[in-house]
C-alpha positions in Angstrom: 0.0 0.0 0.0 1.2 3.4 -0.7 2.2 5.4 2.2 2.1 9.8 2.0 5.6 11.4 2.2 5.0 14.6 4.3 7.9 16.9 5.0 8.3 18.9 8.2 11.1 20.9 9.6 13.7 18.9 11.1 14.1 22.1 13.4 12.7 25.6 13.7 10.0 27.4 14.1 7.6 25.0 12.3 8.8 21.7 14.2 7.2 21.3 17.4 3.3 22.8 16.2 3.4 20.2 13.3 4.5 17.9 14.8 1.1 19.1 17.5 -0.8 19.2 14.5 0.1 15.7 13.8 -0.6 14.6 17.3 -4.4 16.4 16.8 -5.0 14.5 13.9 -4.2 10.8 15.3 -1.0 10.6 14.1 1.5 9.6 16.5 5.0 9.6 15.3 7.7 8.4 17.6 11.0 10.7 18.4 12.5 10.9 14.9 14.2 13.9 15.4 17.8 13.1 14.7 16.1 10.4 11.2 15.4 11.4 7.6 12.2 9.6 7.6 9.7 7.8 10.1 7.1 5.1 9.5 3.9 6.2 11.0 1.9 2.8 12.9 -2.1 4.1 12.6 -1.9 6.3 9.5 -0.4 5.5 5.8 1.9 7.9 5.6 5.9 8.8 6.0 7.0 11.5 7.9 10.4 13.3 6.4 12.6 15.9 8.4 13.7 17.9 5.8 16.1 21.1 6.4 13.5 24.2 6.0 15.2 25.8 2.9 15.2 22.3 0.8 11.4 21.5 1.2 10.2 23.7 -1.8 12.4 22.0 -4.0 11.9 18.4 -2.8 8.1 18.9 -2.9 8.4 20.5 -7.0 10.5 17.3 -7.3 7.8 14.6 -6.0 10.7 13.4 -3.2 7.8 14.5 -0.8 4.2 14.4 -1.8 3.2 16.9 1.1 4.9 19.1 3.4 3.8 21.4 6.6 5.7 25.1 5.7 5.8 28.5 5.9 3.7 30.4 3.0 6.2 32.9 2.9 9.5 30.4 2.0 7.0 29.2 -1.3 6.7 32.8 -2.2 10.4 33.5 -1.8 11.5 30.3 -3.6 8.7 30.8 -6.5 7.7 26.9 -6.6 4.9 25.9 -8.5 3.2 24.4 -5.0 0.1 24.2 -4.7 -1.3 25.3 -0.9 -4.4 23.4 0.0 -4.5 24.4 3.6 -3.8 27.3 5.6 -2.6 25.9 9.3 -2.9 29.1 11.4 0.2 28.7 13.1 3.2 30.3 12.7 1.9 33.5 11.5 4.6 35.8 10.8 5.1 38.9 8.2 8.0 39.5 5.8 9.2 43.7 6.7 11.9 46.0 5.9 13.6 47.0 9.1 15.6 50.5 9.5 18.2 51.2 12.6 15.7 52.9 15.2 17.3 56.5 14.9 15.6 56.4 11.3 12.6 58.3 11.7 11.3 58.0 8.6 9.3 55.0 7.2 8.8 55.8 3.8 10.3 52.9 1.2 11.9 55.9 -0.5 14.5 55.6 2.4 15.9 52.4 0.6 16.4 54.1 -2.6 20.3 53.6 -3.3 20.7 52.0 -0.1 22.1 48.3 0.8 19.7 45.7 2.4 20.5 42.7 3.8 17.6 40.0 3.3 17.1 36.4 3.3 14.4 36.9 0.9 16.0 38.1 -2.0 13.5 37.6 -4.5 10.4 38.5 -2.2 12.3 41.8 -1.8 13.2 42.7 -5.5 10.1 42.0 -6.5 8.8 44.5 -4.2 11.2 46.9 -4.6 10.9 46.6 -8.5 7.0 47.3 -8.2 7.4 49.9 -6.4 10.5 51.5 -8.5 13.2 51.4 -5.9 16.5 50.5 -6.7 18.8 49.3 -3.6 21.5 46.9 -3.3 20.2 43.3 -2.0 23.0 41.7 0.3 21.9 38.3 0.2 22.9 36.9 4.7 21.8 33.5 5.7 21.2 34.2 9.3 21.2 36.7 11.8 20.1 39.2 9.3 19.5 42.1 12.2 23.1 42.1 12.9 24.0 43.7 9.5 23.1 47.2 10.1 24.9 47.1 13.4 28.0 46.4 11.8 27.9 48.9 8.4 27.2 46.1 6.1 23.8 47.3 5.4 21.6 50.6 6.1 18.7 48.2 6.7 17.2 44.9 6.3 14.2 42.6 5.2 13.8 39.5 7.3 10.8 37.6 9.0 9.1 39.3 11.9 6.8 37.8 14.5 6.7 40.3 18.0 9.2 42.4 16.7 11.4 41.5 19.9 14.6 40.6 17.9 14.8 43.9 16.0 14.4 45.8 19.4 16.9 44.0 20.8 19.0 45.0 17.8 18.7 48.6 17.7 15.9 48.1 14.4 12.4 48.9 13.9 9.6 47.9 11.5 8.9 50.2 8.9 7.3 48.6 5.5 5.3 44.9 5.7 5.9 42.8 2.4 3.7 40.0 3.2 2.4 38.4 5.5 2.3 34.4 6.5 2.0 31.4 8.2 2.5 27.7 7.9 0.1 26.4 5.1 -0.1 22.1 3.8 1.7 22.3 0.5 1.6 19.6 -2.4 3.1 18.5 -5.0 0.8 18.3 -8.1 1.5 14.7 -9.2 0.0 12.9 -6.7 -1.1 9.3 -7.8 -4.7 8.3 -6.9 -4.0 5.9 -4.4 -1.8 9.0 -2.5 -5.0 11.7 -3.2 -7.4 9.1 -1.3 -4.7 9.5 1.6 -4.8 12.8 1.6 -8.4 13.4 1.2 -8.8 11.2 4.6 -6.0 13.1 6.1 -7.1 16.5 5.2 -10.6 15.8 7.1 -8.9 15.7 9.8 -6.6 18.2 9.8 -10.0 20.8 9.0 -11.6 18.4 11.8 -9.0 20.1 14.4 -8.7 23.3 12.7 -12.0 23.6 12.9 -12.2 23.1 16.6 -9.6 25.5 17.6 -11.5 28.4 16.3 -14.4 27.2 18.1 -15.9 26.9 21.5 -19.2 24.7 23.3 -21.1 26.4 25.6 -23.7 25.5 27.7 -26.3 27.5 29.3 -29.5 27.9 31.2 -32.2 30.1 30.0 -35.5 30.8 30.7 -38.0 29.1 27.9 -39.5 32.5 26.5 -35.6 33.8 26.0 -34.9 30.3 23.8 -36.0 31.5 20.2 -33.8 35.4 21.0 -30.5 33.3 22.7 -30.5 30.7 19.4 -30.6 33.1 17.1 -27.4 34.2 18.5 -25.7 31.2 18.0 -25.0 30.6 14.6 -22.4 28.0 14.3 -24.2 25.1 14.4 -27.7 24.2 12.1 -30.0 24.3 15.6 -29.0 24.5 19.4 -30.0 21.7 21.4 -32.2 22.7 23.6 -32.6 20.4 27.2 -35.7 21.0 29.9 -34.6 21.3 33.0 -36.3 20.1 36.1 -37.3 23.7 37.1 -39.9 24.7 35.3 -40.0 27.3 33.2 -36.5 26.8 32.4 -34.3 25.0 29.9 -30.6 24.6 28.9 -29.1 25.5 25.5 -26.1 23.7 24.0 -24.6 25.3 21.1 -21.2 26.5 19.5 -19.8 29.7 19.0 -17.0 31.4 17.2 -13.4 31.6 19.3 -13.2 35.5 16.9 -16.5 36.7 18.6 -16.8 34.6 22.1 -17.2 37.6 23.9 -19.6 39.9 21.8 -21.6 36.8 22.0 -21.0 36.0 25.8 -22.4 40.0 26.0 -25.2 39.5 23.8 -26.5 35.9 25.4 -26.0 37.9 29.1 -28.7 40.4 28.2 -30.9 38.2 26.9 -31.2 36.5 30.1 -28.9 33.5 30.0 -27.4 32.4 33.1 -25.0 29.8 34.2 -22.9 30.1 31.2 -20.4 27.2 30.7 -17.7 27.2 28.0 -15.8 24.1 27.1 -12.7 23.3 24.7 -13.7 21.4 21.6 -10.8 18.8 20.8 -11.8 18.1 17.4 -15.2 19.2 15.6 -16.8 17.1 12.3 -19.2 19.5 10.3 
């Protein structure tokens, strides 16, 4: 039987939430952190621990049929990859950086200036659209030292909190793109390998699903029940439970993680009481 090749990052900041993400899904894969590949027991598919910068390439190549990675590293390395999935993790954005005694944040700043990037191409095409012309030095790591040491007047590197550049002496100025970790694949996929994938993306939107969502219980007087479900949403109907005092009833529902407490608000003044809310470990529409 065909097994699924999915890539991860051996290390970084991808490798512990997919290999969480693979955990959610019923996919346990024992410690294969210092392996090229591991067989999976309870799912058909091979897990791969590629080096972060190679993945585009062996996923254009068919060496891996899927791989967890950041949207911004397909961008930069122009694969044709197809993204099926957005994971929700790893959210980042791709900005240009200045040394904090800049005070200016216009782009026209950068015009005849070096930057130092490990996004090359993300940035000339940027700069190109926007008709700057600047001298890209091309750094492999620790990007935010460059200024510091006169090999650049600013840079363009991934930024999450921002906490790195402060500690550098560098400030945001100009956001590129933003990103996060997406479920890539190649576009050859045999139809044995899409069935796999079909069943594995189900339950990948399975837990997705139930992170952005919340159950809640609550008691509500009957008269309220027709105003309180109409302001849940999620689900097709509420279920709605007597209880023993009369008059009274409790509502069982599911409501948005983005608007829990608009809705907490809204369900208060309408009369409900006694509100419980619960985490949903995985959630089949």
């Amino acid at each position: 039987m065909s097994k699924l090749k999915i890539a991860i990052q051996k290390s970084g900041r991808l490798y512990e939430d997919s290999l969480q993400l693979l955990k959610d899904c019923g996919i346990f894969v024992n410690n294969g952190k210092d392996q090229l590949k591991v067989s999976v027991e309870n799912f058909p598919v091979e897990i791969m621990y590629l080096r972060n910068s190679d993945i585009p390439q062996y996923l254009e190549d068919g060496v891996v049929d899927i791989a967890i990675v950041g949207e911004n590293l397909l961008i930069e390395k122009q694969k044709q990859i197809e993204i099926i999935q957005k994971l929700g993790f790893s959210k980042c954005r791709v900005s240009l950086a200045v040394p904090k005694d800049i005070e200016t944040d216009q782009l026209d700043y950068f015009q005849g200036k070096k930057i130092a990037t490990s996004y090359p191409n993300t940035l000339q095409r940027f700069l190109s659209k926007n008709n700057v012309s600047a001298d890209i030095h091309v750094i492999s790591g620790s990007v935010e030292i460059a200024p510091n040491i006169g090999l650049a007047d600013g840079i363009c590197d991934i930024v999450s909190s921002g906490s790195t550049l402060f500690k550098n002496g560098l400030r945001e100025t100009l956001t590129l793109l933003t990103s996060e970790a997406v479920l890539a694949k190649n576009q050859n996929l045999n139809g044995e390998k899409e069935i796999i994938l079909k069943k594995f993306l189900f339950r990948v939107k399975a837990v997705l699903k139930a992170k952005k969502s919340k159950y809640i219980l609550m008691n509500v007087p009957n008269e309220k029940i027709s105003d309180i479900s109409g302001i849940l949403p999620v689900l097709k109907s509420p279920t709605v439970i007597p209880l023993a005092e009369k008059g009274w009833s409790s509502i069982h529902s599911v409501i948005d993680e983005e608007r829990f407490w608009d809705v907490i608000d809204e369900l208060k003044e309408k009369g409900a009481q006694d509100i419980l809310i619960i985490p949903i470990d995985k959630m089949v529409i």
